[in-house]
C-alpha positions as CSV (number, residue, x, y, z in Angstrom):
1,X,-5.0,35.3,1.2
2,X,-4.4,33.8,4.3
3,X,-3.4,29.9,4.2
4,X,-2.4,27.5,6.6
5,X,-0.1,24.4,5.9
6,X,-1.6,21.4,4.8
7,X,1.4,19.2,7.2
8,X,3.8,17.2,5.8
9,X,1.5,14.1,5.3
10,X,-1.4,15.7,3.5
11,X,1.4,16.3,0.7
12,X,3.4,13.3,1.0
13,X,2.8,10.7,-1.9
14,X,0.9,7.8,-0.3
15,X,3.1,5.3,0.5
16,X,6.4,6.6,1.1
17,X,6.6,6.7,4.7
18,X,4.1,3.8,6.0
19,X,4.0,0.8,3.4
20,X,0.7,-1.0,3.5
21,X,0.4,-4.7,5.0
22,X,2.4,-6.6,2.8
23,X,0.3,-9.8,3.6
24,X,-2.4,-8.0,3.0
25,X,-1.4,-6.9,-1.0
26,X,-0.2,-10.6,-1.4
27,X,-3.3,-11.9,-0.7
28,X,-5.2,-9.4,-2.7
29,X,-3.3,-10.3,-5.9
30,X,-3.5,-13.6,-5.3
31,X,-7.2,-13.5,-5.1
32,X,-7.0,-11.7,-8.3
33,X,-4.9,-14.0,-10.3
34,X,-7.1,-16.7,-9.1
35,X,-10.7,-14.7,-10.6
36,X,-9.3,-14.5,-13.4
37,X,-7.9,-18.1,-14.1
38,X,-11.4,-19.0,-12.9
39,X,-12.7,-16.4,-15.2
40,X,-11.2,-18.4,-18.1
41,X,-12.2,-21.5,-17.0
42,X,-15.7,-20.3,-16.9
43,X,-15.8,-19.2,-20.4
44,X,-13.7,-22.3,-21.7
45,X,-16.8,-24.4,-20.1
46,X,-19.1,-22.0,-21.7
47,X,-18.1,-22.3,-25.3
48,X,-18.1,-26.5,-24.7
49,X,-21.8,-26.6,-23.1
50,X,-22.7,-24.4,-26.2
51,X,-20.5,-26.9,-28.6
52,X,-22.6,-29.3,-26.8
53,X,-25.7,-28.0,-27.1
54,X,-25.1,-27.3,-30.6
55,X,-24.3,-31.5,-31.0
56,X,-27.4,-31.9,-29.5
57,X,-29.9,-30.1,-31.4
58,X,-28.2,-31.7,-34.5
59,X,-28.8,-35.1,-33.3
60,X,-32.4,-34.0,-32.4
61,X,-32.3,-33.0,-35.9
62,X,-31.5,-36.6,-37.4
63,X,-33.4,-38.4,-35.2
64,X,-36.9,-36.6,-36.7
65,X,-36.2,-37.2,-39.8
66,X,-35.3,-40.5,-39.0
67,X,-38.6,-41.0,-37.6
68,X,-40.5,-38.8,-40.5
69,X,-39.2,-41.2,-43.1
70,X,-40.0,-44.7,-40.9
71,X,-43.4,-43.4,-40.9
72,X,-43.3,-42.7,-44.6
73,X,-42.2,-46.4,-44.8
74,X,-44.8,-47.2,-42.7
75,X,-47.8,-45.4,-44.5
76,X,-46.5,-47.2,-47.8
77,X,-46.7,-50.9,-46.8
78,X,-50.0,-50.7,-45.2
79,X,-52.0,-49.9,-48.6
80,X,-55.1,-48.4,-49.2
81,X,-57.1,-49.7,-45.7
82,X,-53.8,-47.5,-44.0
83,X,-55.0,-44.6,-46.1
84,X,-58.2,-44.6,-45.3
85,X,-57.4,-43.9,-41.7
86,X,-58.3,-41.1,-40.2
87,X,-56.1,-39.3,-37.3
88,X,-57.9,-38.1,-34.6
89,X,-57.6,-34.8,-33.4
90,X,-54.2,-34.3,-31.2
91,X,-54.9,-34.6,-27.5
92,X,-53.5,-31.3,-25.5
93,X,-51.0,-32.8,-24.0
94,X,-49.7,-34.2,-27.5
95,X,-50.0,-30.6,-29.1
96,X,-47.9,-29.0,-25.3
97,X,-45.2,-31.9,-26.3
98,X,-45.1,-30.6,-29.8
99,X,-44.9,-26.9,-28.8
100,X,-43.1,-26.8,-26.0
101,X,-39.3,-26.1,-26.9
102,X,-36.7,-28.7,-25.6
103,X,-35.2,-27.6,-22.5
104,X,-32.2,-26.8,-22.6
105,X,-29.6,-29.3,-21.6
106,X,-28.4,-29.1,-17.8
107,X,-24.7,-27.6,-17.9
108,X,-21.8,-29.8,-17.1
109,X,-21.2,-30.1,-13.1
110,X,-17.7,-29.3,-13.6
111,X,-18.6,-25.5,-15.3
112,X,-21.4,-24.9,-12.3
113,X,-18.6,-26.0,-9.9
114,X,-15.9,-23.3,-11.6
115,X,-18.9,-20.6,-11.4
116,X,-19.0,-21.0,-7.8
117,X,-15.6,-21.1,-6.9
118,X,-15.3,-17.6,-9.2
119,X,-17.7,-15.8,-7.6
120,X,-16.0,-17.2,-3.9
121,X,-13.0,-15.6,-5.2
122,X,-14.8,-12.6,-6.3
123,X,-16.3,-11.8,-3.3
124,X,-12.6,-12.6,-1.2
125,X,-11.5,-9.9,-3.6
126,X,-13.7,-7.4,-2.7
127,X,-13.2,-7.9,1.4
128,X,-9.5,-7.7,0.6
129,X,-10.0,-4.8,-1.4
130,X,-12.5,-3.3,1.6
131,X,-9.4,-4.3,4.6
132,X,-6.9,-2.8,1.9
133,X,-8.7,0.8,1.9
134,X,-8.8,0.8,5.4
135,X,-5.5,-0.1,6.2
136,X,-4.9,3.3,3.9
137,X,-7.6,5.4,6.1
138,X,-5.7,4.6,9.4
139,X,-2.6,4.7,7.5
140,X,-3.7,8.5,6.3
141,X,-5.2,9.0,10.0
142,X,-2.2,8.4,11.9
143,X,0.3,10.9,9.4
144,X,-2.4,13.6,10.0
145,X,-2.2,12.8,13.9
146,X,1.8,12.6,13.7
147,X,2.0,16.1,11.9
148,X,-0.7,18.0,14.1
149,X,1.6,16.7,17.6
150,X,4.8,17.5,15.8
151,X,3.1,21.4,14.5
152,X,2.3,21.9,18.2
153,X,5.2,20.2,20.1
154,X,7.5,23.0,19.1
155,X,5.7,26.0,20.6
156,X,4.5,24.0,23.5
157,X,8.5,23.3,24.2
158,X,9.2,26.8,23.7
159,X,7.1,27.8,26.1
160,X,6.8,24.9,28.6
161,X,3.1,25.1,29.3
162,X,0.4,22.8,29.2
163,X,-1.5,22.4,25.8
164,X,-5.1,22.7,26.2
165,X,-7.7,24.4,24.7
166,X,-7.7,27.1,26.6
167,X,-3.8,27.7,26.4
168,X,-4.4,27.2,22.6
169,X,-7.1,30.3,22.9
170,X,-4.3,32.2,24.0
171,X,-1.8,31.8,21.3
172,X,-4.5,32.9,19.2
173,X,-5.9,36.3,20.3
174,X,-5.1,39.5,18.6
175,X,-6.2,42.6,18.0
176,X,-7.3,42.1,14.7
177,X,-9.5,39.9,13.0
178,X,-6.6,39.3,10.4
179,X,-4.2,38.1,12.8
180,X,-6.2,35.5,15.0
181,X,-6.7,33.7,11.8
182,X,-3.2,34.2,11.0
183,X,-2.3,32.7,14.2
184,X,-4.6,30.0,13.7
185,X,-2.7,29.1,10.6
186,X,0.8,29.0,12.1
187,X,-0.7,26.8,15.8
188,X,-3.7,24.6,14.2
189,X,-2.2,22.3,11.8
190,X,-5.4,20.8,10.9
191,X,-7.0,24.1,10.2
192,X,-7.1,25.2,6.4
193,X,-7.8,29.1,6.2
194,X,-8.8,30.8,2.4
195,X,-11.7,33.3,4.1
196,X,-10.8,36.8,2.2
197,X,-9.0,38.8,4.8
198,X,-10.8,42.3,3.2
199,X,-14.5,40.6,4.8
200,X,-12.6,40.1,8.4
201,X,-11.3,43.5,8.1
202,X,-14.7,45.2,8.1
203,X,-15.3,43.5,11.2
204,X,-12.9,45.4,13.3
205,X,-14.0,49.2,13.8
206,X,-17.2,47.5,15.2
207,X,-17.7,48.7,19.1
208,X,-18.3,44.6,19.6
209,X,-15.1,43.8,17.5
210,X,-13.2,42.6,20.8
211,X,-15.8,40.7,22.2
212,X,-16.2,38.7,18.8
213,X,-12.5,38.3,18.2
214,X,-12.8,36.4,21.8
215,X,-15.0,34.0,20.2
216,X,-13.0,33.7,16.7
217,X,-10.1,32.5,18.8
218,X,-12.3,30.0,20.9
219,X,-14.2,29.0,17.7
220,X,-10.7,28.0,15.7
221,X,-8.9,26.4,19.0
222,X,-12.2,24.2,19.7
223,X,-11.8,23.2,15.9
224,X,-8.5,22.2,16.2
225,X,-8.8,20.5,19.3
226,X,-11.9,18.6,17.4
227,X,-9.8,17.5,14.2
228,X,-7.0,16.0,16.5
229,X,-8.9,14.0,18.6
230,X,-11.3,12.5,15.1
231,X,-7.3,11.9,13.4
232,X,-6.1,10.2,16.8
233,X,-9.0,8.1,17.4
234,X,-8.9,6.7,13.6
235,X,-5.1,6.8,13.9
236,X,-5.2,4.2,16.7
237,X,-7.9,2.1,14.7
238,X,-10.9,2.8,17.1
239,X,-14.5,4.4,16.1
240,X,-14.5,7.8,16.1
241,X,-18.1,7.6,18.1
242,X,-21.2,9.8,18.5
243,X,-18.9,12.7,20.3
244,X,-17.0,13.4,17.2
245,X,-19.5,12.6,14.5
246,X,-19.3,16.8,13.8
247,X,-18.1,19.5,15.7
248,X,-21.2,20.3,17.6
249,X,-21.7,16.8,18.9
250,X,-17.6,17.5,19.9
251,X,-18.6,21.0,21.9
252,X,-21.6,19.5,23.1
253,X,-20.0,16.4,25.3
254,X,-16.8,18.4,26.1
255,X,-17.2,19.1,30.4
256,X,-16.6,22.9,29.6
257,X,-16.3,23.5,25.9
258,X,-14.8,27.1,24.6
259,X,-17.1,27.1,22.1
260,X,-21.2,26.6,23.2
261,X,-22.7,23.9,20.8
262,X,-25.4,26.3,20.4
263,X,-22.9,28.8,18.1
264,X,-22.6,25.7,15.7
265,X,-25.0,25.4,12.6
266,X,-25.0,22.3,10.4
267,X,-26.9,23.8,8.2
268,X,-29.2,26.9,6.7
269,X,-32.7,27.3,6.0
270,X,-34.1,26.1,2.8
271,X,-33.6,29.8,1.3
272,X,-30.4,30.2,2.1
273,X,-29.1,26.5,0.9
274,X,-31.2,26.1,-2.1
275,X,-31.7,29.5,-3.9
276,X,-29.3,30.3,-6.7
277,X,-28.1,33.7,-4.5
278,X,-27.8,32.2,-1.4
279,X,-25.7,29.0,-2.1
280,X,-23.5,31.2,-4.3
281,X,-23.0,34.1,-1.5
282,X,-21.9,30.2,0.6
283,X,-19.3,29.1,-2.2
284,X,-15.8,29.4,-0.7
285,X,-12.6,28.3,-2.0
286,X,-11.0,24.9,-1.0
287,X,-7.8,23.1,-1.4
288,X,-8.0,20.6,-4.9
289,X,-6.9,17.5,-2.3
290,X,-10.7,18.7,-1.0
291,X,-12.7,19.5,-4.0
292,X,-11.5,19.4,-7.5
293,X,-12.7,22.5,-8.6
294,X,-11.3,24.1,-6.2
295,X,-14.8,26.1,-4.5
296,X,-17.4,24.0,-1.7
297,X,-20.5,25.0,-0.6
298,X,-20.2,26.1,2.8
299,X,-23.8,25.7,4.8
300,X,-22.2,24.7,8.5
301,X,-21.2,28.2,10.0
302,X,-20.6,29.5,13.8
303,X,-22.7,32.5,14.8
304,X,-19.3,34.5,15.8
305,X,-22.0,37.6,16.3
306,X,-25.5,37.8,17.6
307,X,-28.6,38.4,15.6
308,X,-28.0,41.9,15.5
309,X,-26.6,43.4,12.4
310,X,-24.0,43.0,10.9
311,X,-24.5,39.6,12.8
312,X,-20.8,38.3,11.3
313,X,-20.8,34.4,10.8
314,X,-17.7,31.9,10.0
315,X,-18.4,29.3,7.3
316,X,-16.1,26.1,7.2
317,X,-16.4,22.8,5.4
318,X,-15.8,19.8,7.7
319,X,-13.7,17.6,5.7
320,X,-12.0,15.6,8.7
321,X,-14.3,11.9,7.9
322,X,-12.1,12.3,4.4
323,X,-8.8,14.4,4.5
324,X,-8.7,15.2,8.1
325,X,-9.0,19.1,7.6
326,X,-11.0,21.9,8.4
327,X,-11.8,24.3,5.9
328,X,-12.5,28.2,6.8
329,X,-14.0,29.6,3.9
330,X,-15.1,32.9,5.5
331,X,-15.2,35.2,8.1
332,X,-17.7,38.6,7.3
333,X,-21.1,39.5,7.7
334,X,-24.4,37.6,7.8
335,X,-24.8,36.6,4.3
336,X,-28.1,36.1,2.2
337,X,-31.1,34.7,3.8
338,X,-34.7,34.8,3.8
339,X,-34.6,37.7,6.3
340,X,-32.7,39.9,3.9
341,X,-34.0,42.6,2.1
């Protein structure tokens, strides 16, 4: 298997270089040490409106049956003419009185004041827990930026040349398939290669082998070039913006890109993507930082080859919005589609 390294950052504990904004943190546990005293307050206020409410309904209590035996006292004095009396039938808004539950009693201003001020602090929380995960994302950004200048400073002072992506190209040709991606992993630091080297090596008794190794070492130096510039631009707080939202977008505002935006796929056809067979022939392996279990679908892909068989394709993950990487899961020929017998 052929790896490339991951850089110093993307295996450095979080924290130990870079310590987040200390104001920052203190205001964050200060905002949750003040939820939850406000939190207890709340449900200190709650248990005496329902103490109330419960004094309440037993004075409501005593009250009826202080009125149930006046008019028993009542009915007694007034003799037989008071008996004779007939009630008339209850008017409506006698009998919505008598079935109308009480409302409930309003609760005390103080606990509707504590409510508010929780959910103020609740809500502070959550911005300081928002600022607190981006102060981590630029944090994360700006390692990944450090390591990928300090991976290509040394060979760039060896040689005393100016680093572009064309001069990157050239570190990276070969003669075989196998060793442009090794050289990919030594000069692209932000490039994470587990393609099986036994598919690459298929590749290179083909009469087009050369032309095609060409494009493998424009197609890794373009994505290098892309994941430094997305790590820099979020290292120095900015927005990214629409020319690095993927790497096509990159190739297609670069003045004269290496790599045609028109070799980049996003995605397959609905075959290809959906069908048991064809996502499974697209599973490559991936670092656990990337995917727990350790395999991604891979649908983006760069036509390396033409339409012609064996029409050879590189499949890679895109992971730089999260970890700043590039995944190449594999380098081989076409696989599955609807066009396949």
């Amino acid at each position: 298997m052929i790896t490339s390294p991951f850089g110093p950052a993307a295996d450095r504990p979080r924290g130990e270089d870079h310590e987040l904004p200390a104001q920052t943190l203190r205001r964050l546990k200060a905002a949750q040490e003040a939820a939850e005293d406000l939190r207890r307050a709340v449900e200190a206020g709650e248990k005496e409106a329902a103490r109330l409410r419960r004094a309440l309904e037993r004075e409501r209590e005593a009250r009826r049956a202080a009125e149930s035996r006046l008019k028993e006292a009542l009915g007694a004095g007034a003799g037989g003419e008071e008996r004779e009396r007939r009630p008339g039938p209850p008017s409506p808004d006698a009998h919505e009185r008598t079935a109308r539950p009480p409302a409930p009693p309003p609760p005390p201003p103080e606990l509707a004041e504590l409510r508010k001020r929780l959910e103020d602090s609740e809500a502070e929380r959550a911005t300081l827990a928002a600022v607190l995960a981006e102060s981590e994302r630029e944090r994360d950004a700006a390692l990944r930026a450090r390591d990928a200048a300090i991976a290509r400073l040394r060979p760039r002072q060896e040689a005393r040349e100016t680093w572009d992506a064309r001069a990157l190209k050239a570190r990276l040709e070969a003669t075989t398939f196998e060793d442009v991606l090794r050289r990919a992993g030594r000069y692209c630091a932000s490039l994470v290669i587990t393609a099986d080297p036994d598919e690459a090596r298929k590749l290179d008794h083909h009469q087009k082998a050369a032309q095609w190794r060409g494009r493998l070492a424009d197609t890794l130096a373009t994505m290098q070039l892309y994941a430094e510039a997305k790590n820099t631009a979020r290292a120095r707080g900015g927005n990214c913006g629409p020319e690095l939202a993927n790497l096509r977008a990159y190739c297609a505002n670069q003045p004269s890109p290496l790599l045609s935006d028109k070799k980049v796929a996003l995605n397959e056809g609905q075959l290809a993507s959906t069908s048991p067979r064809g996502r499974a022939e697209r599973t490559f392996r991936v670092p656990r930082q990337i995917a727990e279990c350790g395999t991604a679908v891979m649908v983006e892909h760069i036509r390396i080859g033409d339409g012609s068989p064996p029409a050879p394709r590189l499949h890679f993950l895109d992971d730089t919005d999260d970890s700043g990487l590039i995944v190449i899961g594999f380098l081989g020929d076409h696989r599955y589609n609807a066009s396949t017998n």
